[in-house]
N, C-alpha and C positions, 0 to 999 in steps of 0.2 A: 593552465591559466585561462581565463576565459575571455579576457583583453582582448584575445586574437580573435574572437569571434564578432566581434563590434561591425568587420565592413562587411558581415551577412547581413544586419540587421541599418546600417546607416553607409553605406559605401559614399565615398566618393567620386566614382564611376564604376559603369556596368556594365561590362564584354558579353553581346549574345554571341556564342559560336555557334554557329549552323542556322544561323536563321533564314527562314524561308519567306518567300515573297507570298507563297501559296497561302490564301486564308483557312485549307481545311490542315492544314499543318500545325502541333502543338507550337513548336517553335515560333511561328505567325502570332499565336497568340501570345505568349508570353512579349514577344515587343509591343505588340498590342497596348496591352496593358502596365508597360515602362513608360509608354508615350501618354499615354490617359492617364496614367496616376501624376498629384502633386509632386514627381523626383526632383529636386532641384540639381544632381550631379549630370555627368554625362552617360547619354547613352548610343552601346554604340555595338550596332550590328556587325557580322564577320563572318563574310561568305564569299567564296572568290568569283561565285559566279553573277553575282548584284551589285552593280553602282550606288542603288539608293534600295530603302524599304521603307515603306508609309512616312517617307520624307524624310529619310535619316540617312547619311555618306554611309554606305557599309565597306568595310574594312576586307581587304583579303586575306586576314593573319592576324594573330594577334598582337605580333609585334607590331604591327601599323597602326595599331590603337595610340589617341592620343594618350595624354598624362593629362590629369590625374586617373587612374582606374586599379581601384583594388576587389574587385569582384568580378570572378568569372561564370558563366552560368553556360554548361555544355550539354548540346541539344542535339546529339548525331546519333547515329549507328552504332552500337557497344563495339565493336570489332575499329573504329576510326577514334573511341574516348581516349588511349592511352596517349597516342602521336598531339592530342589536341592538351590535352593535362600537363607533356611536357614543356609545351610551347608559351604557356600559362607561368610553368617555373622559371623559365627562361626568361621571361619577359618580367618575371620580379613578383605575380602577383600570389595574394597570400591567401585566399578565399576564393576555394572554386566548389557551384554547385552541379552537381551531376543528374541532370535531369533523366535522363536515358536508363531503358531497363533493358537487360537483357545478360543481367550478373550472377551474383549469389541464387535466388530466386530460379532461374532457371535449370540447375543443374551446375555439375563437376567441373564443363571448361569456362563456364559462368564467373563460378567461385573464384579459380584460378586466376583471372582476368581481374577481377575484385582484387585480390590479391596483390596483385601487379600495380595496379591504380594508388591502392594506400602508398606500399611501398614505395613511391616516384612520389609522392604525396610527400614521404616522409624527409627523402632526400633532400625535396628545394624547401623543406619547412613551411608547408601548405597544411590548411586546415580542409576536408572535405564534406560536404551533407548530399547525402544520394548514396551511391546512385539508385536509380527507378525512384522516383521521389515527383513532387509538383512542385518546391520550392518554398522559396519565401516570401511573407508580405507584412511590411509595414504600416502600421496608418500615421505614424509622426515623421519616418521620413520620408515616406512616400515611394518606397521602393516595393517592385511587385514581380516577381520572379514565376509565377505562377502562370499556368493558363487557365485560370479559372474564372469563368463570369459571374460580374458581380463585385461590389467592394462595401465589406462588413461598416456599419459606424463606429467612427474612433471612439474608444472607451481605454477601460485599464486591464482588459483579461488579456491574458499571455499566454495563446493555445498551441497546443504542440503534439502533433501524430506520428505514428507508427503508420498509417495508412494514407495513401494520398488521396484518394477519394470520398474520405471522412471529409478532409480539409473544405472538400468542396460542395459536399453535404451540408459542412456546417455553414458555410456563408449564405447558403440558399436558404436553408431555416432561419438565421438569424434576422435577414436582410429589414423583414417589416416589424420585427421584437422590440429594437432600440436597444438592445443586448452591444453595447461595444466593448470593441477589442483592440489592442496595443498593436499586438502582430499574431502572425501565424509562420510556424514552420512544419514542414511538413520532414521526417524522416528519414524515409524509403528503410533502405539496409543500412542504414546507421553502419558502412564500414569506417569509419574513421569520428567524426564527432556524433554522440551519443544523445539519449535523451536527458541524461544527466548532467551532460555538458552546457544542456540550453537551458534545462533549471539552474542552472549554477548561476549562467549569463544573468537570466530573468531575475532573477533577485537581487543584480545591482543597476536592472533598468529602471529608473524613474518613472517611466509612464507604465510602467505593470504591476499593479496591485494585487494580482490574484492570477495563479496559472493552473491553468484547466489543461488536464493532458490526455488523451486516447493511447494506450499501451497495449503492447501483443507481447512484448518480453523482453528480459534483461538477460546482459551477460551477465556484468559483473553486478551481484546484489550487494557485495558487501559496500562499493565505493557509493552507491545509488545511496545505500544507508543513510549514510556516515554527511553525505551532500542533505538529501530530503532532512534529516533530523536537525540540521544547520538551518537550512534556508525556511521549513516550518515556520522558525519560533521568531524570522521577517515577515514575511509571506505566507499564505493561506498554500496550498498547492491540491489541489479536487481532481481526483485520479478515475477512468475508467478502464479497467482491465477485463479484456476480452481473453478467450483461450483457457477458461476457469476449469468445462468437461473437457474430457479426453478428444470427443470430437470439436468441440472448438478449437482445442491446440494442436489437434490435425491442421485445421482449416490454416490457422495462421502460420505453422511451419511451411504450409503450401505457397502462403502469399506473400511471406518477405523473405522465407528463408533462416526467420528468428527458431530459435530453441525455445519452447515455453518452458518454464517451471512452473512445480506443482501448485496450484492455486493457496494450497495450505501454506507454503510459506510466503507467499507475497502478501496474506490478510495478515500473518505476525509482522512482518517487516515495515506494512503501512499504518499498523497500530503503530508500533517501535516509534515508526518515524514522523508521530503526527501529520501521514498523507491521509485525506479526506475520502472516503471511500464511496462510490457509487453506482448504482445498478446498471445505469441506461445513457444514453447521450441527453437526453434533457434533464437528467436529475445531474447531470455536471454542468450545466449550464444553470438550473434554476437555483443551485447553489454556489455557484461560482460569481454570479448579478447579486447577489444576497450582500457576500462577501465583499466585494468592490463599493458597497452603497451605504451598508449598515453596520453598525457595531454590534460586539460580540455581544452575544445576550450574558450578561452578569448572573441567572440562575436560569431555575429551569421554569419559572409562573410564568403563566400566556391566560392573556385576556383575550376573547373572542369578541368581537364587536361586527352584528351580522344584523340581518334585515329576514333572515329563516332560516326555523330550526334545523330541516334536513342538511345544508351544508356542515353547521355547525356542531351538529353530530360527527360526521364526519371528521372535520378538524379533531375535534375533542378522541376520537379514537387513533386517530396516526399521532397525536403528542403523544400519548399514554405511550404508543406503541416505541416511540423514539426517543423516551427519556425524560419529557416535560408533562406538565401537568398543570390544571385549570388554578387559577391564581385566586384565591379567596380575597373579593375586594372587601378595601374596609367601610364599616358603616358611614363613616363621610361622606366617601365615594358616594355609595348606593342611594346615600340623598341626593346629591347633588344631580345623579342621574336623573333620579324622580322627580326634580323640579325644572325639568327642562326636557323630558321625553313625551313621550306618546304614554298616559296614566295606565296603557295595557302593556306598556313595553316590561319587559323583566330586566331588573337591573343588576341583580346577584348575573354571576358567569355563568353560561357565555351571556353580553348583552344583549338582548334582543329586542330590536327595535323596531319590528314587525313589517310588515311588507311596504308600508307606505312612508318608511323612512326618507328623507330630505338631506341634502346636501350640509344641512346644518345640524343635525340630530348626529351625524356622524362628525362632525368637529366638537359639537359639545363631548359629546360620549370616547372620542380618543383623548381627549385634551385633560379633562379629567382623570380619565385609567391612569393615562401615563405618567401622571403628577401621584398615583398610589406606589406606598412604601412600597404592597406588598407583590406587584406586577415588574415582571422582568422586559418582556418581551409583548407584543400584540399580534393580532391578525385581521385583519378589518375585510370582512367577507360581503360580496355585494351577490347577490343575486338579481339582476335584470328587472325594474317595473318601468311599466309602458309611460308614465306622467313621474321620473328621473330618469336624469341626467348622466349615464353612467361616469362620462369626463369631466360630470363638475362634482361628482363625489371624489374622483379618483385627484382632482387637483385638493381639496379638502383635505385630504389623508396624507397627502405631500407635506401639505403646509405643517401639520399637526408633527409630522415624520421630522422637519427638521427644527423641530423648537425644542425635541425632544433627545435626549442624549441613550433613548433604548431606545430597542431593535423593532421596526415595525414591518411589517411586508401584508402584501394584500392578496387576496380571493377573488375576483370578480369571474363569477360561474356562466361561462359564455362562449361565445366566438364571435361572429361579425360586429354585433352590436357594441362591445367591447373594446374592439381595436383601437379606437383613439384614447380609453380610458387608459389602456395599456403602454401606450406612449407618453400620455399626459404623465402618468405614475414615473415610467421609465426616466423621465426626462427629470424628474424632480428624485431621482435617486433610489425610490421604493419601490422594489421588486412586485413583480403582479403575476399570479399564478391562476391558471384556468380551472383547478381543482383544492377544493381545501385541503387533502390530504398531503398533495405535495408542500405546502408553506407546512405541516409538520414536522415534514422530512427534514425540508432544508434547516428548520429552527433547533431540530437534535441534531441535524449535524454541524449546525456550529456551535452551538453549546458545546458538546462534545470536545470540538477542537479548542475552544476555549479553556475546558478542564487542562486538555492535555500542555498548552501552552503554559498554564499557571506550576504544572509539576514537573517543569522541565528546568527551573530557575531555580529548584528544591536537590535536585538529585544527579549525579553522576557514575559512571562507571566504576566500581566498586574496585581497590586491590585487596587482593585475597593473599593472605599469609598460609605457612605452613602447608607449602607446595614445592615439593622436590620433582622438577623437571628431570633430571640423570635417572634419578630410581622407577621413573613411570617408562622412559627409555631403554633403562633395564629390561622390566617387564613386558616390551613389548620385543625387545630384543629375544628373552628366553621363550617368548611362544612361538621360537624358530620357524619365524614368516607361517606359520596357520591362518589359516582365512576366520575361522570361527573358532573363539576363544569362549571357553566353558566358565564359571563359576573360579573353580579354582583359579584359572590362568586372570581372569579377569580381576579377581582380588587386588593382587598387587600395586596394579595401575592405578586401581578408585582410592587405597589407602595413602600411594604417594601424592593424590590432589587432595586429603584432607576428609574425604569422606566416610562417614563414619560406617564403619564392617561388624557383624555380631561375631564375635571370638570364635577361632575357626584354627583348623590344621588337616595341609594334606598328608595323609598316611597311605601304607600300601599293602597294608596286614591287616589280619582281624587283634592280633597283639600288638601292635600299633597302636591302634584306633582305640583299646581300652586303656593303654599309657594317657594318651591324647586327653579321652574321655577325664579320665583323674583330673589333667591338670585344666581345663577349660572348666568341671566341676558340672556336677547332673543335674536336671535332665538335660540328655544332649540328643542331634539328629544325625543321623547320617547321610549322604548324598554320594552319589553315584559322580566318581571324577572320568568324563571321555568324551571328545573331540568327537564322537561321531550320534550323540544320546545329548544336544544341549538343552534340548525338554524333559527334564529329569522327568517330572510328575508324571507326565503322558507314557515314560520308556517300563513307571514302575520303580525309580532310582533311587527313592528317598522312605526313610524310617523313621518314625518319628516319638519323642517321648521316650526314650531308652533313658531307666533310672539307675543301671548298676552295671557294673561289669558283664556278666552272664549275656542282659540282653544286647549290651553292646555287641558283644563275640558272633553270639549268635545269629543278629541281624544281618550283622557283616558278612559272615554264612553264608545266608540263605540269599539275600540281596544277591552275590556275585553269582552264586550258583543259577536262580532265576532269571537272571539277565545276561547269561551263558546262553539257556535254551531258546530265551525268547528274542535276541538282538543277536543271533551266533556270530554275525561279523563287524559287530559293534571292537572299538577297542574301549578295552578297559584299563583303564590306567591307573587308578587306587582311589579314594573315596576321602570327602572333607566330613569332620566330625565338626560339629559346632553348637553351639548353646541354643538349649532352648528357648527360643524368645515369648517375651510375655506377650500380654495383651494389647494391641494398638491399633492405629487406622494403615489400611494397608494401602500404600499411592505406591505410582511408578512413574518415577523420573527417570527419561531415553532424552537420546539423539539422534538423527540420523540425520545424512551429509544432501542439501540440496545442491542440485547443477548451479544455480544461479545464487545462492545467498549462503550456501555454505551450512554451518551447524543451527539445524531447526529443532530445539529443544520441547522435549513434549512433558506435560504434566498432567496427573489424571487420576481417578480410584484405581488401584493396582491389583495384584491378584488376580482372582478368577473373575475379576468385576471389567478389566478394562477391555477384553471384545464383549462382556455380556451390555454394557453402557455406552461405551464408546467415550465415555467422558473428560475428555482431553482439552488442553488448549497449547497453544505452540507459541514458540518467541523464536527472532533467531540470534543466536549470541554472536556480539557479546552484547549484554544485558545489563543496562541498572539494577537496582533494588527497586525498586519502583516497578518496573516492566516485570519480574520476578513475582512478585506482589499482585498486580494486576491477572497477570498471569494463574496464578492460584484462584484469586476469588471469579474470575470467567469462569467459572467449572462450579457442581453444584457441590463435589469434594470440598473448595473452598468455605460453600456455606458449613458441611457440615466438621470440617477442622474450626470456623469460628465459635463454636460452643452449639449445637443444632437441639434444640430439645429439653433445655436445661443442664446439656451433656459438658463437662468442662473444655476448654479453650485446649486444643492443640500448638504443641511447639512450632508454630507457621514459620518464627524464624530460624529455625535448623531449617524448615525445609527450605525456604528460598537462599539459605546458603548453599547445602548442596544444588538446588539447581544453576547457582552461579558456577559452583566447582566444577561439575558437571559438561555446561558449558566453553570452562576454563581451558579444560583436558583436551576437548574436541576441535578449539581453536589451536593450542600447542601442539597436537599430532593429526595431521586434514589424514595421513594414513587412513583412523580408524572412521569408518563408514558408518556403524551403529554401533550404540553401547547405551545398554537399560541396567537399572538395578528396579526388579520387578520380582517381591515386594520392598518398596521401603516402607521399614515400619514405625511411624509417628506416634510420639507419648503425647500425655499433660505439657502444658504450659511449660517450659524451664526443665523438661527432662529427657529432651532431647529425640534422636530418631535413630534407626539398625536400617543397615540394608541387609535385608536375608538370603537374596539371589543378585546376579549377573552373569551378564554375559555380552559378548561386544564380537562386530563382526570386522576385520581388517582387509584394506585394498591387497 
């Protein structure tokens, strides 16, 4: 429930434990700034050895606290948090924040101590944030748990870190922006409430319209999902994940203590779950102010409305690059331009209304665009002249901003001179960016989020018929606990989820294998069946094109005899015969099991094409049709199963069934760690697809 989380964010009073009188003390600050914020509750120091701190009765205990107080905030020595945690439960309260590090993060008797904390946590039914953490800060209720200097201006962004000295990064950056925020919470070790916990909250707070989060790692990815995909299709949610290279998810294992997972399934999972993805800490912010101010752009057409080409150039290649495109105004428009510009101005996109453009040339020239059918969105780009006003254009563009029910945001190519135009804009709701390419950024990445919200009203979680749970149990039962399952073994499993297998039988003769051959019917292949050879091709395993008896016998021969001299301690176990498959596109649908998010399904050209391309893209199940879908055509495979060349249309939907099945399997048994069928082999339109190979690896 996230109810419990309310007296972090609005308490009714607020226990410093260990507050120090000393000003270079964290502790010092954080009452500090309880005293100097708007808090209307009580607050109330707790230190046996202070009568008062910067005018406040301090308490010896926390039971000497008065009533009301539902918030604890603990500021001592890690080895003194537990004795101080219990005194907390004792005393009734149900929200305590653990400011203090010296836990998980440090090492084994760190952890242990962590440990110990939840658990007493768990006992008196306390919710925990920390420890090593900076706290929390409100701007509506005025509560401020932080030592941090400085207090952001109140707006609707809803930030939330894994780092604590992000938190405090960011308020220093924001301070002269006009960039406002709802609150801030800071993480630390996330032992006990999560980052998922606070999106959960943040999405039935009133005053957060948009949550911006800085992330190092998840545990659980599947519950993160399954919450993000919910609260998306309320709320915006603009995510930056750190820890993507190997030495990044060093760095961060170092600093909180979090497990990273592989950056590959966290870019499926934030697709999945319509989170807003971003490079840097100001591309989470310059689309996060976007998001709080403006509406979704309805397509992808952007009018530029600029005072010089060079920016506008600019602009015009980061749309391109991010999904939008220059909006062909209609010949109305382009009069209306020309009767009210500069006779050298260009009126076709981008506007251009050349350097000596006026306060008014830009009201006319947005007021106009934005009343064209065929304009979704704008970008009104200023470059600096010495006789304008940079803050009476930027109040202009406001005005024009809210008569208008699209998406506008602004350019102004600057710094000092600027500054107030940037608050003028801010204050009237229209995001102001120092470089045109970033208003590209932000304008595909809400676009973006806007597709995704519109096909999420459309599609659901698919159930899949003609799946025997007991018979794939079976099969994993008879590979008598094997860690790596072959072709053969792996058959059985794929056919009890529904996926479809080229006719096949294991034998263990060379007159077997020609009985086999008869009944499957020619031409057929042979394959090498053994637990220690699951790379047939490379061992030498496989025969191929065998049309009669004879060469059947004989392959079978020569194959065991061959792979005698050259694998001598290979086992051999006996050989699958199986049809020769016709002509088709060869892809490989796998999974493999992530730490944090479970089964990350991969899809891609298969065969000898998927290391020579790498051509993949990943979901993590469980998956819509939709995400399945999307999935495929991210891949240049996709283009060429849509008909590439004249070529006909591939069965796209066999394949995103099996990759649902697929999927399916991997959620029903967490056992199996990997499982590919590499080639699947894809027909025409309406005929279906073979898997020719697998193979799966087991815990």
């Amino acid at each position: 429930m996230t109810s419990d989380l309310a007296p972090f964010f609005a308490p009714k009073g607020v226990a410093l434990i260990g507050t120090s009188a000393s000003p270079n003390k964290l502790s010092f600050g954080i009452l500090r700034n309880m005293v100097e914020a708007n808090y209307r509750g009580g607050v109330y120091p707790v230190n046996p050895r202070y009568q008062e701190v910067l005018g406040k009765p301090c308490y010896p205990d926390v039971a000497s606290v008065p009533d009301p107080v539902d918030l604890a905030v603990i500021a001592l020595p890690a080895p003194m948090v537990l004795e101080a945690l219990e005194a907390c439960g004792l005393r009734g309260i149900r929200a305590v924040i653990i400011i203090s590090g010296g836990f998980r993060e440090v090492g084994k008797e760190g952890a242990e101590l962590e440990k110990q904390c939840v658990e007493l946590a768990h006992r008196f039914n306390m919710r925990l944030i920390g420890p090593n953490c900076v706290g929390i800060m409100d701007l509506y209720s005025g509560v401020n748990t932080t030592f941090i200097r400085g207090i952001p201006p109140k707006g609707h962004i809803g930030f939330l870190s894994q780092s604590g000295a992000i938190c405090g990064a960011v308020v220093d950056y924001v301070m002269d922006k006009g960039i406002g925020f709802s609150n801030f919470t800071s993480m630390g070790n996330m032992a006990d409430v999560n980052e998922t916990d606070i999106i959960e909250y943040l999405a039935q707070d009133i005053n957060t319209k948009v949550i911006a989060a800085y992330l190092e790692g998840l545990e659980n990815g599947q519950r993160f999902m399954e919450v993000a995909r919910r609260v998306s299709c309320q709320k915006p949610i603009v995510m930056l994940k750190v820890g993507r290279t190997a030495a990044g998810a060093r760095a961060v294992s170092s600093h909180t203590g979090s497990l990273a997972g592989s950056y590959t399934a966290y870019d499926a999972a934030f697709r999945q779950s319509g989170v807003i993805q971003v490079d840097s800490a100001a591309e989470l912010f310059d689309v996060a102010i976007a998001l709080v101010h403006q509406p979704i752009p309805k397509g992808n057409r952007v009018v530029l409305i600029t005072n010089s080409g060079g920016p506008a150039a600019l602009a015009s290649d980061s749309l391109a690059a991010n999904g939008m495109m220059l909006a062909d105004l209609q010949a109305e428009t382009q009069s209306l331009l020309r009767s009210q510009l500069n006779p050298a101005a260009q009126v076709a996109n981008p506007v251009d209304m050349l350097g000596g453009a006026e306060p008014s040339d830009y009201a006319h020239a947005l007021e106009y665009c934005l009343k064209d059918d065929n304009v979704d969105a704008a970008i009104a780009i200023l470059t600096p002249q010495a006789l304008v006003n940079p803050a009476d254009v930027g109040k202009v563009i406001g005005e024009a901003a809210i008569k208008s029910d699209k998406t506008v945001v602004a350019s102004f190519v600057g710094g000092v001179s600027v500054g107030e135009a940037r608050m003028t804009l801010h204050g009237m709701g229209v995001p102001m960016y120092t470089f045109p390419e970033q208003a590209g950024f932000v304008l595909g990445a809400m676009y973006r989020y806007g597709q995704w919200c519109g096909k999420q009203k459309k599609d659901d979680y698919p159930r899949l018929d003609k799946i025997d749970r007991d018979a794939a149990l079976q099969a994993l039962r008879a590979a008598d606990n094997c860690k790596a399952l072959g072709e053969a073994q792996t058959r059985p499993l794929l056919a009890a989820y529904g996926l479809p297998l080229i006719p096949g039988e294991v034998v263990s003769s060379s007159a077997d294998a020609v009985k086999a051959a008869r009944r499957i019917g020619y031409p057929v292949v042979l394959k090498i069946v053994s637990s220690d050879l699951l790379h047939k091709s490379e061992a030498g395993g496989i025969r191929l094109n065998l049309t009669n008896d004879r060469a059947v016998q004989a392959a079978y021969e020569e194959m065991f005899e061959s792979l005698r001299r050259t694998h001598p301690q290979a086992k051999l176990e006996g050989a699958l015969v199986e049809k020769m498959a016709p002509r088709g596109h060869e892809l490989i649908v796998g999974m493999r099991r992530d730490p944090a998010f479970g089964p990350l399904v991969m899809f891609g050209l298969g065969g000898i094409y998927v290391e020579l391309f790498g051509d993949v893209a990943f979901r993590v199940a469980p998956m819509t049709r939709q995400d399945a879908y999307e999935m495929i055509y991210q891949t240049k495979a996709g283009k060429l199963l849509s008909g590439l060349r004249g070529q006909p249309p591939a069965d796209i939907d066999m394949v995103v069934d099996c990759i649902l099945r697929l999927g399916q399997l991997a959620l029903d048994f967490p056992q199996i760690e990997e499982i590919e069928m590499n080639p699947l082999l894809v027909f025409e339109r309406g005929k279906g697809a073979i898997a020719l190979d697998a193979r799966a690896i087991c815990r």
